[in-house]
C-alpha positions, -999 to +999 in steps of 0.1 A: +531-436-119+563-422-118+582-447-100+575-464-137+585-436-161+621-433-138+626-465-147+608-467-182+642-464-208+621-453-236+617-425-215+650-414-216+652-423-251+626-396-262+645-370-240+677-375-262+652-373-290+642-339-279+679-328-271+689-340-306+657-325-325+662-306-359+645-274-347+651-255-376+638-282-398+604-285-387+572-271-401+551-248-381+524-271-365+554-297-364+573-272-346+540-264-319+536-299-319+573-304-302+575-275-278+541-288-264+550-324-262+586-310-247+569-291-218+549-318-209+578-348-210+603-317-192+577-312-167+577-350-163+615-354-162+616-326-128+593-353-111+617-382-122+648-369-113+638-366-079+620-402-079+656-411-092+679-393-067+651-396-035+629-423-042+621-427+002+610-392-003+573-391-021+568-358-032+535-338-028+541-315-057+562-302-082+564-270-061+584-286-039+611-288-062+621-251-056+658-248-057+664-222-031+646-188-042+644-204-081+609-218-085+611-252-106+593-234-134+629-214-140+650-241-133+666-262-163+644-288-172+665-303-199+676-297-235+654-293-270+672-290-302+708-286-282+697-261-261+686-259-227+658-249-214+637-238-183+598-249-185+587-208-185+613-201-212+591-230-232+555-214-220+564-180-226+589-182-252+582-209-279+548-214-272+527-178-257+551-156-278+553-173-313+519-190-310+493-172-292+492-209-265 
């Protein structure tokens, strides 16, 4: 239920969590453990955003969050360890490259 995680604040707590996260700090399976759990809450926060800013307009699927030609999977979908990030940059960097996921 999105409609509840928009308007959940822990949610937003836990993406400033991830923004402020200690990358370089972290131990390897700590480390896979928080790019996995940040693709999946980043993934989330795409869907929210537009239950925030559109709530009359259900959507059908994160597809339809295309910006123009930019698929959603290239867009921003928000910051880990200060730095932003697009969800493909998390799949294909941090997780496919350095972990074989």
């Amino acid at each position: 239920d999105y409609e509840s995680v928009a308007a959940d604040p822990d949610f937003d707590a836990y993406l400033k969590e991830l923004a402020d996260a200690d990358v370089a700090a972290l131990q390897p399976a700590e480390d896979l453990a928080l790019w996995i759990n940040a693709y999946n809450a980043l993934c989330v926060n795409h869907i929210v955003r537009h239950v925030r800013a559109k709530p009359e307009e259900p959507l059908a699927s994160i597809l339809h969050l295309k910006k123009g030609s930019t698929p959603v999977w290239d867009q921003e979908a928000g910051v880990v360890g200060g730095q932003g990030v697009s969800l493909n940059q998390i799949e294909h960097e941090m997780l496919r490259k350095r972990w074989n996921e």
